[in-house]
C-alpha positions in Angstrom: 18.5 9.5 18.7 16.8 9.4 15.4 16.2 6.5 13.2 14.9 6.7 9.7 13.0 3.9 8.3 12.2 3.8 4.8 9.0 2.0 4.6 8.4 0.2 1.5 4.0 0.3 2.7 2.0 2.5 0.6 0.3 5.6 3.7 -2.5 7.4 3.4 -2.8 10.5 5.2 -6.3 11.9 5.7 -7.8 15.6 5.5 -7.5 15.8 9.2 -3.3 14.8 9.2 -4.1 11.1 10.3 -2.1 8.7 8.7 -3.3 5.2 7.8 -2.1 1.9 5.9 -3.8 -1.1 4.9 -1.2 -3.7 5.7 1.2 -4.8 8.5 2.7 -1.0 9.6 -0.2 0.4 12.4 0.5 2.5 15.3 2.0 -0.8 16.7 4.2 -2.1 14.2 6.7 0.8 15.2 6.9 -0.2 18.9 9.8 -2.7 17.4 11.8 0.7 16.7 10.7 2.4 19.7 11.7 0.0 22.0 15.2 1.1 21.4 15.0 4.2 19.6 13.5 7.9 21.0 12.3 9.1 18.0 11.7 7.8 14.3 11.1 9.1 11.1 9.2 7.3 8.6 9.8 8.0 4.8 7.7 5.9 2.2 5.2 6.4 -0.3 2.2 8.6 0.5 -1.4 9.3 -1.4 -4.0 11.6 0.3 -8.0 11.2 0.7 -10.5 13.6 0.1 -12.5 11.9 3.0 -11.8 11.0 6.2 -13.1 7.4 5.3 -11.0 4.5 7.0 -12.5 1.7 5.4 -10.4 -1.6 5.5 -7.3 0.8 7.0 -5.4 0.7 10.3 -4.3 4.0 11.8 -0.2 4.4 11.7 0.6 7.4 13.3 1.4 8.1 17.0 3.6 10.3 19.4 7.5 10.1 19.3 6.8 8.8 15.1 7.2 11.5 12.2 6.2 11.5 8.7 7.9 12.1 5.5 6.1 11.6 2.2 7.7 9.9 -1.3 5.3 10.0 -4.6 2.6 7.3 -4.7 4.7 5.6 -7.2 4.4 1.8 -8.1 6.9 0.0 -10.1 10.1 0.3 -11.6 8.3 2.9 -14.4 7.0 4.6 -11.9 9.8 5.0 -10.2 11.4 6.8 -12.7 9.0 9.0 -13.7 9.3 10.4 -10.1 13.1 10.0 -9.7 13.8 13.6 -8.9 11.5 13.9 -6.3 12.6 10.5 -4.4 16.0 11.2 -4.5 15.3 14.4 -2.8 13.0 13.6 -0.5 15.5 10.6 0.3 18.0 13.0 1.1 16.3 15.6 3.3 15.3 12.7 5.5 18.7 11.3 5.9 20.1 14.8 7.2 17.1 14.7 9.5 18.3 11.6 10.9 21.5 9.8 13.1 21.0 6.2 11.6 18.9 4.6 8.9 17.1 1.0 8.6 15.9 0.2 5.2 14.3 -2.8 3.5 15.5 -5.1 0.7 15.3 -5.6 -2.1 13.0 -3.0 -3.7 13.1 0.0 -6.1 13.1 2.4 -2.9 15.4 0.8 -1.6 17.5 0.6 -5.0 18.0 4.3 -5.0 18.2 5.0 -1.0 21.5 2.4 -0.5 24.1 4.8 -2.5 22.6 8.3 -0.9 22.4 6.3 2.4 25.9 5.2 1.9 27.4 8.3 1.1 26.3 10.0 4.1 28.4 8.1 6.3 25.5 7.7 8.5 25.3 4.1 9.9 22.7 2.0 8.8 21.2 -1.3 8.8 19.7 -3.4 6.1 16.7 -5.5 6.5 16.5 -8.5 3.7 13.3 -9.4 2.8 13.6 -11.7 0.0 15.3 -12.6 -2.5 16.0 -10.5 -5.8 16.8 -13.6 -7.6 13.3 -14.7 -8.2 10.7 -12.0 -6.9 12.2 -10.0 -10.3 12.4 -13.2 -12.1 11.2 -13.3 -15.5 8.2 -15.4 -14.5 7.3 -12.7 -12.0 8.0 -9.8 -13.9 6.2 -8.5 -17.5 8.9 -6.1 -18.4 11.0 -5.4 -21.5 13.7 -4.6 -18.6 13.8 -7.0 -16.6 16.9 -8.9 -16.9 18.3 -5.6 -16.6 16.8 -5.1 -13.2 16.7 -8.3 -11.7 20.8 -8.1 -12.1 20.7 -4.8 -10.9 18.9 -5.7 -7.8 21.0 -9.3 -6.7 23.9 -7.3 -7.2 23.0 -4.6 -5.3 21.5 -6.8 -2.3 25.0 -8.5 -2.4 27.0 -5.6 -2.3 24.8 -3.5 0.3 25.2 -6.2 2.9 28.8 -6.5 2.6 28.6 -2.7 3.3 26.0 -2.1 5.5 27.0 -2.0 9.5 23.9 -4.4 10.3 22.2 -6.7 7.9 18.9 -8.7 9.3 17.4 -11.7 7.6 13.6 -12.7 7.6 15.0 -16.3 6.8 17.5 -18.4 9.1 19.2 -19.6 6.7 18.4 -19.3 3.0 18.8 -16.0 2.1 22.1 -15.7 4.4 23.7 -17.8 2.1 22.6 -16.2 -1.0 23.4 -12.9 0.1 26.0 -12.6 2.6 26.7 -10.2 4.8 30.1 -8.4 6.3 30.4 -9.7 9.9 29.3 -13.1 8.7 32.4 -12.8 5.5 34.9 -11.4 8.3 33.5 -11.6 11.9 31.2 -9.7 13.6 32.1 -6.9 16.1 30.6 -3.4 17.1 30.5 -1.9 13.5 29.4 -4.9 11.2 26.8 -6.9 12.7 24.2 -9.9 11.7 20.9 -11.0 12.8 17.8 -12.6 11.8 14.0 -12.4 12.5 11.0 -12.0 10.5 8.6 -9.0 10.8 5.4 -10.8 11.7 3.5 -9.8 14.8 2.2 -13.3 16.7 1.5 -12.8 20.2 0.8 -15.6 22.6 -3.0 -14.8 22.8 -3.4 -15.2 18.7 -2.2 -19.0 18.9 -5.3 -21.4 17.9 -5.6 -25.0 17.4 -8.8 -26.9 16.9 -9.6 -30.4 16.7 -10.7 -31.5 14.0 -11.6 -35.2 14.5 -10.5 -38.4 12.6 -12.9 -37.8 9.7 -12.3 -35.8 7.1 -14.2 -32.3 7.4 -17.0 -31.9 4.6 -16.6 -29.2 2.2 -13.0 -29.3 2.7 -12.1 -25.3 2.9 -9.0 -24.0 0.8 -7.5 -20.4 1.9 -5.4 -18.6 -0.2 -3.7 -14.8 1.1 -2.1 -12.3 -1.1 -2.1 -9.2 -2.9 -3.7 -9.4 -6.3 -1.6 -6.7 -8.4 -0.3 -9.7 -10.5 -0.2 -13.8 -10.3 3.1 -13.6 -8.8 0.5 -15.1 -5.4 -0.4 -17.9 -7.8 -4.2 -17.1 -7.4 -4.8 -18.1 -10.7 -3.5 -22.0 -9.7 -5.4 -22.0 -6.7 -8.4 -21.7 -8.8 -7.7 -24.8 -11.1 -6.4 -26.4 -8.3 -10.2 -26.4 -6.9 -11.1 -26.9 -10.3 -8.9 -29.9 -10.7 -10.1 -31.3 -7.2 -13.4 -30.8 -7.7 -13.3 -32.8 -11.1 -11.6 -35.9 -8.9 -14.5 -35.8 -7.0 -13.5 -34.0 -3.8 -15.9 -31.7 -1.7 -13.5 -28.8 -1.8 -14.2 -24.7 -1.6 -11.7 -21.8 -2.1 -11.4 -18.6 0.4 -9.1 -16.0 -1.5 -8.1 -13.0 0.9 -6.9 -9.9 -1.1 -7.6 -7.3 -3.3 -6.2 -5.8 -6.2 -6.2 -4.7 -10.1 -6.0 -8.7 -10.9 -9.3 -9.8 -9.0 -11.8 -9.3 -12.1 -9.6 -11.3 -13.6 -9.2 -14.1 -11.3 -13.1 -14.2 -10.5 -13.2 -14.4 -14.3 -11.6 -17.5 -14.3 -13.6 -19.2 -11.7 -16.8 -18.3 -14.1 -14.9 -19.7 -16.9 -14.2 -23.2 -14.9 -18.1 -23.1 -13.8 -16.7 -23.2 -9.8 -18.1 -20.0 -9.4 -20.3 -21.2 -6.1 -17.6 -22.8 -4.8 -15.0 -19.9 -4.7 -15.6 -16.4 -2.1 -13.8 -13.7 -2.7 -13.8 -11.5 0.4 -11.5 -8.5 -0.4 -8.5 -7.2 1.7 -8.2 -7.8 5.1 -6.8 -4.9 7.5 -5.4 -6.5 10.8 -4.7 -10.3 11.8 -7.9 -10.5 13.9 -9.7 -10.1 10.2 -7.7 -12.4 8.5 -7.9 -14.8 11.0 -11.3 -14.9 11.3 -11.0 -16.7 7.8 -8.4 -18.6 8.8 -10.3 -20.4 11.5 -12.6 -20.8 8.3 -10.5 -23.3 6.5 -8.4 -26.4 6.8 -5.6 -26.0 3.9 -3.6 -23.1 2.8 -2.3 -23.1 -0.2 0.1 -20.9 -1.4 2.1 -20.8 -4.7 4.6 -18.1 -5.1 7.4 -17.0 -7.3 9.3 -16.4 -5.1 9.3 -14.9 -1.1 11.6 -14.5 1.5 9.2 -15.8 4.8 6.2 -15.4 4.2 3.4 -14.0 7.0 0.4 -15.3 5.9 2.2 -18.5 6.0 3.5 -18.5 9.2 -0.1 -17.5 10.2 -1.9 -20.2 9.0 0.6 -22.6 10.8 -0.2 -20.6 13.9 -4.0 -21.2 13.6 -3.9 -24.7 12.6 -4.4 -25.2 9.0 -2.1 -27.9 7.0 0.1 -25.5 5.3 1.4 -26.3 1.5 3.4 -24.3 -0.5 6.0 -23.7 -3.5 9.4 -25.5 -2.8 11.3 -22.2 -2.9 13.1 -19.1 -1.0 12.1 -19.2 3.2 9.2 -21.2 2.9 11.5 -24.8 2.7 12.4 -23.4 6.4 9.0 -23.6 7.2 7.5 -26.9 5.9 8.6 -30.6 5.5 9.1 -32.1 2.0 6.2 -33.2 1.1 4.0 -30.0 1.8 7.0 -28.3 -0.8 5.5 -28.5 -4.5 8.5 -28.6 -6.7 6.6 -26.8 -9.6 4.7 -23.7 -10.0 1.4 -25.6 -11.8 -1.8 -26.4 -10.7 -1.2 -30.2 -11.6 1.8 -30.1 -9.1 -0.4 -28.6 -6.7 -2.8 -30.8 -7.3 -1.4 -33.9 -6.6 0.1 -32.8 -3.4 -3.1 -32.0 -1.9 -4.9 -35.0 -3.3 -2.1 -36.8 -1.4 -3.3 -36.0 1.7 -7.2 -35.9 0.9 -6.5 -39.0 -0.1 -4.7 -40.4 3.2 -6.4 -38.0 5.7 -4.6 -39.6 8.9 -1.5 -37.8 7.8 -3.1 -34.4 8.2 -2.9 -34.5 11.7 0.5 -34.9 12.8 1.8 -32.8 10.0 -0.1 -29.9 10.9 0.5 -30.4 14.6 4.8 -30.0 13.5 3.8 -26.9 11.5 2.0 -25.3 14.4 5.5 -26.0 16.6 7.2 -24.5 14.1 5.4 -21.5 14.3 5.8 -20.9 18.0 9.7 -20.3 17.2 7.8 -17.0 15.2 6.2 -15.6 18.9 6.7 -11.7 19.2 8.6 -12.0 22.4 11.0 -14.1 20.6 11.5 -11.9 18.2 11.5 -8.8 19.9 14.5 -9.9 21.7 16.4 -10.4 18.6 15.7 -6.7 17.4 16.5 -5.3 20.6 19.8 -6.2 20.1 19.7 -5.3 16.5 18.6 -2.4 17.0 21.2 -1.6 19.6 23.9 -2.1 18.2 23.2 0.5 15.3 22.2 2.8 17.8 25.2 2.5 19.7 27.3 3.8 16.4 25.5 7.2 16.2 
């Protein structure tokens, strides 16, 4: 049996026919689809190097996993401009195919639903997040965007009433939000519901450190995330040192990522004069490398426009840092009230964190619950859930 997945990664295959990525899908990412699957076919966005150069990459391809290249585009606009060629790509890998798992919501995944439907092929769904607010008008700087965020929470809402098998990253939230058919009329062999979240956490990358009653001096801050826009909030982490540093605080900032917006964000660390206290250290390929500046810090921060659950969250919690982040989406499964900042300012943020600067003994205990929570994530765990997933799509081919 094959599977197509429709990858929402950007590849890049080399002179020599390797393929690489920079982010979460490496040669072992696609054992989840393997386990139950003999063979799958990857379609997604695809640029090529003049070099075999593998700098900050992690190799993809492997045996019994199959390539199928869309446009390099990025965006809505450049989606468009490329329309033709996605909607026939799309559909010469869906002939090539006996079932299809696609991710949620997206642009690809805006024009694979109605080819994907009308080929009667079953297929599954996998919602990452919610429409609602990731194409909210705070996270998107287009003429068109109340246009396409309505486009996309409609058609997240009417693809999982469709789709045979609809997966959630979030327990809860997004289920509710965006319901699917077996959970509207009962589940049974051709609609099915499940949920899981695609991070990889395996017993062995688990740490806790002790960090004694005192408060640790400098106090590190971490922030993780792209930086193609400030939907990642990197720009309130920064005044969020800033503002921390100004109430007299011995606080640094680690920001992981990399991206057209950096200049910009190291610019505003120059423009505060918290130049010194701020490292930027570029994108991270692979959770040993991020960790390693995890194990760095003591606080993550993280304010976001909107998510569905995030990783780098979940990541932190599993290495031992206090976790804080924007009261919104998946992350209020994740972390108690008063690590949720109601508002999407570096004031708000502020004030949280100065909270429990202020009133160190509470650090503990807090991130000790955080750390349990992030055991339910364990790949095992997980695993099992898409096992049976992915069975029952596979058992309707």
């Amino acid at each position: 049996m094959k599977l197509l997945v429709i990858q929402e990664q950007h590849f890049t295959r080399l002179p020599n026919g390797e393929v690489w990525v920079d982010e979460q899908s490496n040669a072992k990412f696609w054992d989840r689809y393997l386990n139950v699957f003999e063979e799958i076919i990857v379609c997604a966005r695809f640029s090529h190097k003049k070099s075999n150069n593998t700098d900050k990459l992690m190799r993809s391809d492997r045996d019994r996993v199959s390539f199928i290249e869309l446009p390099n585009f990025r965006g809505v606009s450049g989606l468009l401009k490329n329309l033709t060629a996605v909607i026939g790509t799309i559909k010469s890998a869906i002939k090539q195919s006996d079932s299809v798992i696609f991710r949620a919501p997206s642009p690809i995944s805006m024009i694979a639903y109605p080819l994907v439907k009308a080929s009667k092929k079953p297929y599954a769904v996998e919602v990452m997040n919610n429409p609602k607010t990731v194409f909210s008008k705070e996270s998107m700087r287009n003429f068109y965007q109340p246009i396409i965020t309505s486009l996309m929470v409609n058609q997240t809402k009417s693809m999982c009433m469709s789709a045979n098998g609809v997966s959630y990253v979030t327990n809860k939230v997004l289920q509710e939000l965006y319901p699917s058919k077996a959970s509207k009329q009962g589940e049974n062999e051709a609609y099915f519901e499940s949920s899981y979240s695609t991070i990889h956490l395996e017993e062995t990358h688990y740490s806790y450190s002790n960090w004694g009653e005192m408060m640790p001096s400098p106090i590190k801050l971490i922030h993780t995330g792209k930086m193609q826009d400030n939907r990642k909030g990197q720009d309130i982490f920064i005044e969020v040192i800033f503002n921390l540093r100004n109430k007299g605080f011995n606080v640094e900032g680690i920001l992981v990522g990399d991206g057209v917006m950096r200049q910009e964000f190291e610019n505003i660390g120059r423009k505060l004069g918290i130049s010194e206290y701020l490292e930027f250290v570029g994108w991270k390929a692979g959770y040993k490398a991020v960790q390693e500046e995890l194990q760095k810090s003591h606080i993550i921060v993280f304010p976001t426009m909107g998510e569905g659950l995030p990783r780098s969250v979940i990541e932190a919690m599993a290495n031992g840092l206090l976790c804080i982040g924007s009261k919104v989406d998946g992350i209020c499964e994740l972390l108690e009230e008063d690590c949720l900042v109601p508002e999407f300012n570096s004031e708000c943020f502020t004030r949280y964190i100065e909270n429990f600067l202020r009133n160190w003994n509470l650090v503990e205990d807090m991130r000790r619950n955080q750390f349990g929570v992030s055991k339910s994530y364990e790949y095992s765990i997980l695993e099992s859930r898409r096992n049976v997933f992915y069975s029952k799509l596979k058992n309707l081919c």
